[in-house]
C-alpha positions, 0 to 999 in steps of 0.5 A: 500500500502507499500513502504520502512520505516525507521525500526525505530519508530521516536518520532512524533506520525505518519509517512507516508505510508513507510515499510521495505521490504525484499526479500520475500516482496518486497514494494507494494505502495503509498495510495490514501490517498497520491494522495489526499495530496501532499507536499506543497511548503512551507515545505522544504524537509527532507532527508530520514532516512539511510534505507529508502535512501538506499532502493531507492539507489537501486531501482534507480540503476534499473530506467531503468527496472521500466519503463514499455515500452509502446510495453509491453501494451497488444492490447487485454486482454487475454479471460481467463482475461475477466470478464464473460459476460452475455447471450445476450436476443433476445430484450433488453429495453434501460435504462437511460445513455446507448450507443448502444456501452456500450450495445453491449460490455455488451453481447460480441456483435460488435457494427456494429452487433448491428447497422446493426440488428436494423438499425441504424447509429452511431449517430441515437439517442436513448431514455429510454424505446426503444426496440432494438434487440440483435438476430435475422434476419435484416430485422426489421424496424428501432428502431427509426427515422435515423440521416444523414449518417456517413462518408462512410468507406474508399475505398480498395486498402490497409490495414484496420483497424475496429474502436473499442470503446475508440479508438483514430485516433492517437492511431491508427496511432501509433499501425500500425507504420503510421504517423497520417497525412497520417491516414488523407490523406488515409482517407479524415479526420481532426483533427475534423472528429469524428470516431465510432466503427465498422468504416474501417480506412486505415492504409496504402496506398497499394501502389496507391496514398494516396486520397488527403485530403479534404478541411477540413483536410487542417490546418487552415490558422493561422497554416499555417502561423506559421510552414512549413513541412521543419521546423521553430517555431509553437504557441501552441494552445488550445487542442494541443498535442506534438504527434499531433504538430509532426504529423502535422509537419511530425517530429518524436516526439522524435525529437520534443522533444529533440529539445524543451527540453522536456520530455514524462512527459513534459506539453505545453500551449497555447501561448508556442512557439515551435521550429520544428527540421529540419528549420534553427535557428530563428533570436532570440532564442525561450523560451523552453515551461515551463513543470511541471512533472506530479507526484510531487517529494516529499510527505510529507516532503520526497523527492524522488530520480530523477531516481525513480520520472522520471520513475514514470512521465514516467509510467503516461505519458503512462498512461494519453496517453492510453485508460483505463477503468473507475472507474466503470469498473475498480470495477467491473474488481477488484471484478471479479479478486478477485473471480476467485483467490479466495479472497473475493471481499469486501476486495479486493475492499476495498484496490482498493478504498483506494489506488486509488478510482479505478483510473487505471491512478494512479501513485505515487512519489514512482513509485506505479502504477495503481488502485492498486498501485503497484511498478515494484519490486513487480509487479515482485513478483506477477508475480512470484505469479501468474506464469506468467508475470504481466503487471501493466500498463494493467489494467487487470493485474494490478487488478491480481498484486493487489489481488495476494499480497493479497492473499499471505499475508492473507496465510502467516500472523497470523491474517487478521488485520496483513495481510492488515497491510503488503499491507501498512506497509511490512509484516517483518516490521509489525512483526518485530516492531509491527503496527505503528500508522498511519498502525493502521488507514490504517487497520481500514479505509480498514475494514471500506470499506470492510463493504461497499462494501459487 
C-alpha cells in the first residue's frame, strides 16, 4: 500500500508505510501490517514532516468527496463482475460445513429452487454424505426427515420483497425507504423472528391496514417502561443498535443522533442512557453515551488530520453496517479479478493478504479502504484505469481498484521488485530516492506470499 512520505530519508533506520505521490500516482494505502499495530497511548504524537502535512492539507480540503455515500453501494454486482460459476450436476453429495444456501449460490441456483426440488424447509437439517438434487422434476421424496414449518410468507395486498442470503430485516427496511417497525407490523415479526432466503417480506402496506403485530413483536415490558413513541430517555441494552433504538422509537436516526451527540462512527453500551428527540427535557440532564471512533487517529507516532480520520470512521461505519463477503470469498473474488485483467493471481493475492488478510471491512487512519486498501484519490485513478467508475466500498470493485494499480505499475516500472515497491512506497518516490528500508521488507514479505499462494 502507499500513502504520502516525507521525500526525505530521516536518520532512524525505518519509517512507516508513507510515499510521495504525484499526479500520475496518486497514494494507494495503509498495510495490514498497520491494522495489526496501532499507536499506543503512551507515545505522544509527532507532527508530520512539511510534505507529508501538506499532502493531507489537501486531501482534507476534499473530506467531503472521500466519503463514499452509502446510495453509491451497488444492490447487485454487475454479471460481467461475477466470478464464473460452475455447471450445476443433476445430484450433488453434501460435504462437511455446507448450507443448502452456500450450495445453491455455488451453481447460480435460488435457494427456494433448491428447497422446493428436494423438499425441504429452511431449517430441515442436513448431514455429510446426503444426496440432494440440483435438476430435475419435484416430485422426489424428501432428502431427509422435515423440521416444523417456517413462518408462512406474508399475505398480498402490497409490495414484496424475496429474502436473499446475508440479508438483514433492517437492511431491508432501509433499501425500500420503510421504517423497520412497520417491516414488523406488515409482517407479524420481532426483533427475534429469524428470516431465510427465498422468504416474501412486505415492504409496504398497499394501502389496507398494516396486520397488527403479534404478541411477540410487542417490546418487552422493561422497554416499555423506559421510552414512549412521543419521546423521553431509553437504557441501552445488550445487542442494541442506534438504527434499531430509532426504529423502535419511530425517530429518524439522524435525529437520534444529533440529539445524543453522536456520530455514524459513534459506539453505545449497555447501561448508556439515551435521550429520544421529540419528549420534553428530563428533570436532570442525561450523560451523552461515551463513543470511541472506530479507526484510531494516529499510527505510529503520526497523527492524522480530523477531516481525513472522520471520513475514514465514516467509510467503516458503512462498512461494519453492510453485508460483505468473507475472507474466503473475498480470495477467491481477488484471484478471479486478477485473471480476467490479466495479472497473475499469486501476486495479486499476495498484496490482498498483506494489506488486509482479505478483510473487505478494512479501513485505515489514512482513509485506505477495503481488502485492498485503497484511498478515494486513487480509487479515482483506477477508475480512470479501468474506464469506468470504481466503487471501493463494493467489494467487487474494490478487488478491480486493487489489481488495476497493479497492473499499471508492473507496465510502467523497470523491474517487478520496483513495481510492488510503488503499491507501498509511490512509484516517483521509489525512483526518485531509491527503496527505503522498511519498502525493502514490504517487497520481500509480498514475494514471500506470492510463493504461497501459487
Amino acid at each position: 500500500m502507499t500513502m504520502s512520505r516525507s521525500p526525505k530519508q530521516p536518520p532512524r533506520p525505518s519509517l512507516p508505510m508513507i510515499a510521495a505521490t504525484t499526479a500520475a500516482l496518486p497514494a494507494v494505502v495503509l498495510s495490514s501490517l498497520a491494522l495489526a499495530q496501532p499507536a499506543t497511548a503512551q507515545q505522544p504524537a509527532k507532527q508530520l514532516p512539511a510534505t507529508l502535512r501538506a499532502a493531507m492539507k489537501a486531501q482534507a480540503a476534499q473530506a467531503s468527496a472521500s466519503v463514499i455515500p452509502a446510495s453509491a453501494v451497488s444492490a447487485a454486482i454487475p454479471a460481467a463482475f461475477k466470478p464464473a460459476q460452475p455447471a450445476a450436476p443433476a445430484e450433488y453429495t453434501i460435504a462437511r460445513g455446507d448450507t443448502i444456501s452456500a450450495i445453491a449460490g455455488r451453481f447460480g441456483l435460488s435457494t427456494g429452487e433448491v428447497l422446493r426440488l428436494n423438499n425441504l424447509q429452511a431449517n430441515t437439517i442436513i448431514y455429510p454424505g446426503q444426496k440432494i438434487k440440483l435438476k430435475g422434476g419435484s416430485s422426489a421424496a424428501p432428502a431427509a426427515p422435515a423440521a416444523p414449518a417456517a413462518p408462512a410468507p406474508p399475505s398480498s395486498g402490497g409490495a414484496t420483497y424475496t429474502v436473499k442470503a446475508g440479508d438483514t430485516l433492517g437492511a431491508i427496511a432501509a433499501r425500500h425507504n420503510v421504517s423497520l417497525g412497520d417491516v414488523f407490523a406488515w409482517n407479524n415479526l420481532s426483533m427475534r423472528s429469524i428470516i431465510y432466503p427465498g422468504q416474501k417480506i412486505k415492504v409496504s402496506s398497499g394501502g389496507a391496514a398494516a396486520a397488527a403485530p403479534s404478541p411477540a413483536a410487542a417490546p418487552p415490558a422493561a422497554l416499555a417502561s423506559t421510552s414512549s413513541p412521543a419521546g423521553g430517555t431509553y437504557t441501552v441494552k445488550a445487542g442494541d443498535t442506534m438504527s434499531a433504538i430509532a426504529s423502535r422509537h419511530g425517530v429518524k436516526l439522524s435525529e437520534l443522533l444529533s440529539a445524543n451527540k453522536l456520530n455514524a462512527g459513534s459506539i453505545i453500551y449497555p447501561g448508556n442512557k439515551l435521550t429520544i428527540p421529540g419528549a420534553s427535557a428530563p428533570a436532570a440532564p442525561q450523560p451523552a453515551a461515551s463513543s470511541t471512533p472506530l479507526v484510531p487517529s494516529s499510527f505510529l507516532g503520526f497523527s492524522y488530520p480530523a477531516a481525513v480520520v472522520n471520513s475514514a470512521n465514516e467509510n467503516k461505519a458503512r462498512l461494519n453496517a453492510s453485508p460483505v463477503p468473507s475472507r474466503a470469498e473475498m480470495q477467491n473474488i481477488v484471484a478471479d479479478t486478477a485473471r480476467r485483467m490479466g495479472v497473475e493471481p499469486s501476486l495479486a493475492l499476495a498484496f490482498a493478504y498483506q494489506e488486509s488478510g482479505f478483510n473487505q471491512r478494512a479501513v485505515s487512519p489514512a482513509n485506505a479502504i477495503g481488502t485492498m486498501q485503497v484511498i478515494p484519490s486513487s480509487g479515482e485513478w483506477a477508475s480512470d484505469l479501468v474506464g469506468r467508475k470504481l466503487n471501493l466500498l463494493d467489494p467487487y470493485d474494490n478487488a478491480t481498484a486493487g489489481v488495476a494499480i497493479i497492473r499499471q505499475l508492473l507496465a510502467t516500472s523497470k523491474d517487478r521488485d520496483t513495481a510492488i515497491a510503488g503499491y507501498y512506497q509511490g512509484q516517483y518516490s521509489v525512483s526518485k530516492y531509491g527503496m527505503y528500508d522498511d519498502t525493502k521488507a514490504y517487497v520481500a514479505a509480498i514475494k514471500a506470499h506470492q510463493k504461497n499462494f501459487r
